[in-house]
N, C-alpha and C positions, 0 to 999 in steps of 0.2 A: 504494500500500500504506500504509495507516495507520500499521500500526506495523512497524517493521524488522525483520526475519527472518533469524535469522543460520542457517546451516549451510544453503544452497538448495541442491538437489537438481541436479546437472550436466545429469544425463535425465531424463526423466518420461514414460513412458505412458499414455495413457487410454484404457481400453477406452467410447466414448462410445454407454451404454445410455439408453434410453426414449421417445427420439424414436417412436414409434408409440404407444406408450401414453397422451404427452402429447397427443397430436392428437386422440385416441380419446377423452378427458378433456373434449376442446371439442367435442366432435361433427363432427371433420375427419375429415379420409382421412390413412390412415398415413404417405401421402409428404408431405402437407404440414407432419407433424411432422421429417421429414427434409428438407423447404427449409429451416427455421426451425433446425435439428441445424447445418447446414452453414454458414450464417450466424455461428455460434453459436462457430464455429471462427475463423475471422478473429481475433477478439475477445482468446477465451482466448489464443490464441496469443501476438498483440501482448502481452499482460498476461505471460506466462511469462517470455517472454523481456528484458524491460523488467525484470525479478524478479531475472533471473541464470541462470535457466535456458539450456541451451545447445543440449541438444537435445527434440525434444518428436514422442513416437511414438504415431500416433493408427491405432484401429483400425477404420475406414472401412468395411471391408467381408469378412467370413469367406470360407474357403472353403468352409463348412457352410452360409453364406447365399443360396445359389442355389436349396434348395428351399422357398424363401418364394415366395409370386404371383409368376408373371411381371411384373406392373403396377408391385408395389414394388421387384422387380431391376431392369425396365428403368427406373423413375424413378431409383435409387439412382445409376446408374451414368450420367444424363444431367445429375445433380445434381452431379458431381465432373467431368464435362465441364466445366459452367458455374464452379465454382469454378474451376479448373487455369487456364481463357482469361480471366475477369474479373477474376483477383487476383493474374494473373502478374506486371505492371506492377508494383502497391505492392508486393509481397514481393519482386521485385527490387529497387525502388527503398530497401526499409529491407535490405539487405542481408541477407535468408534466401534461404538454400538449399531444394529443393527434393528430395526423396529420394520415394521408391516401392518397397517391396519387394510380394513373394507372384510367386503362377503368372501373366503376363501371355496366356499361350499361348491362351484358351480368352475372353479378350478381345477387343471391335471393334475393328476398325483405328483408329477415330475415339479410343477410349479411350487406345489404344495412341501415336497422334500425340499427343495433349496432354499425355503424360506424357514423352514422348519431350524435345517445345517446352521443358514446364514446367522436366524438368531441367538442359537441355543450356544454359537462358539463367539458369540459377541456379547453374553445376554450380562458380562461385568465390567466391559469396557466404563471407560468416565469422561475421556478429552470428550466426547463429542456424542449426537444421535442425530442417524442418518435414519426418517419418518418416511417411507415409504408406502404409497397411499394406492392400493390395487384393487379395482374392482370396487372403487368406493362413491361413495356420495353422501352430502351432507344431511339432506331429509333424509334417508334411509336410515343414517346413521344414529339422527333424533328420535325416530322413531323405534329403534332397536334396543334405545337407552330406557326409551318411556316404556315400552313395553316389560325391559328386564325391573324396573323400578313395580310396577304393578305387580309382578310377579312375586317381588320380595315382600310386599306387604310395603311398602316406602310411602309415603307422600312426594307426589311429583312439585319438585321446586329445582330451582335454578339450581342449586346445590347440589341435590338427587341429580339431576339433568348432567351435570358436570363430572359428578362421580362416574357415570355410566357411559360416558365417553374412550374411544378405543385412547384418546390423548388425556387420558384421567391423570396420570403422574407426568406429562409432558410441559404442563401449562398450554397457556394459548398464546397464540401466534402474534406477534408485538406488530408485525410485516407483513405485508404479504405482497408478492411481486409475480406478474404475470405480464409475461412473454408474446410477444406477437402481433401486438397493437390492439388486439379486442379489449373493452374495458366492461367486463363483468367477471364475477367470479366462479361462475358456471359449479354450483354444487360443491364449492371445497371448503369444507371446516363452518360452514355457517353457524353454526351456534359460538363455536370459538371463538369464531371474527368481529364481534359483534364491536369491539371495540379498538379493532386492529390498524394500524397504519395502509393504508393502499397503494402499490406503487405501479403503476404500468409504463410499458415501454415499447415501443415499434419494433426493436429487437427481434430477429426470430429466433428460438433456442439453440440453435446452432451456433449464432454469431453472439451469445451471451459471455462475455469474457470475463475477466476478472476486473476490468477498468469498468465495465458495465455494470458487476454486483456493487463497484465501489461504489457510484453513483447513487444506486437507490441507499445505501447505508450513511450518505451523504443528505439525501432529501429526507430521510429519516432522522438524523439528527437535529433536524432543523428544525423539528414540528414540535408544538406545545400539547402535549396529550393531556387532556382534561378527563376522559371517561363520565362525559354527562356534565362535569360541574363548569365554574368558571375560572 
């Protein structure tokens, strides 16, 4: 980081858009903008965390994403294979954890072991947690809380609500930055967010660098968080 950055964000989300768009740009196939996407995370990550960041919640895969081609689900989901098994080693060895929330249930077994590996040989790391969001959405997720709170006998309150979140010991997300020029946050972390920083970028994730994360941890510093008050 060039220049020092005070106030860094504890969490950070990224919803990481344009991986298809950028391929389509060079005259590729959409999944080869998502080899290039996945790659692309190693990176930032190292960079976040190296920043101060502590935890860092990426959103991988929707669960509105399944009715894309078959070709681009099943590469999506052969591509987080290959990440989980070739970068288990370094992310253990720099001390990141290893996290996965969403519906696992309607996943390969094959998907299902490497997440199983990835966490259970990262599950006491500390520098760092690397929140991968597969097969997820925010209402689904509300609604999975609310339901398991009824189950227990609970009163449903914001509290309840928060406990029964897959980010229940993560906290919520101070950031959140989304990639690609679209400005919504299309189903990620909504209840979490409620009170989170926003930051978008025309960026598409491929070309999101490390000068690029600086910036939003820049426009983040700058901002007066009130949470409601004055």
């Amino acid at each position: 980081m060039d220049k020092i950055i005070e106030n860094i964000p504890a969490h950070v989300g990224i919803i990481m858009d344009g991986n298809g768009r950028w391929a389509t740009a060079r005259g590729k196939k959409r999944s080869f903008g998502h080899k290039v996407g996945s790659e692309n995370v190693e990176r930032i990550a190292e960079h976040a965390f190296n920043s101060g960041v502590k935890t860092l919640s990426l959103f991988a895969f929707s669960s509105e994403n399944w009715s894309r081609p078959k070709e681009e689900v099943d590469e999506l989901m052969r591509l987080l294979n290959v990440y989980l098994k070739k970068f288990i080693g370094k992310i253990k060895k720099n001390d990141v954890r290893i996290r996965v929330m969403g519906d696992f249930s309607v996943l390969s077994d094959s998907v299902k072991n490497s997440i199983k590996k990835a966490t259970e040989a990262t599950k006491d790391n500390t520098f760092g947690t690397i929140n991968i969001a597969l097969n997820y959405g925010g209402r689904q997720e509300i609604v999975k809380a609310v339901k398991e709170i009824i189950e227990d006998g609970e009163d449903v309150s914001v509290e309840s609500i928060s406990r029964h979140l897959y980010t229940a010991d993560l906290g919520e997300p101070d950031l959140i930055i989304r990639t690609g020029g679209e400005l919504r946050i299309s189903n990620f972390m909504l209840f979490q967010s409620a009170y989170s920083e926003l930051y978008f970028t025309d960026v598409l994730w491929p070309d999101f660098n490390e000068e690029e994360f600086d910036k939003a941890l820049l426009s983040f510093s700058k901002r007066k968080r009130r949470f409601g008050g004055v």
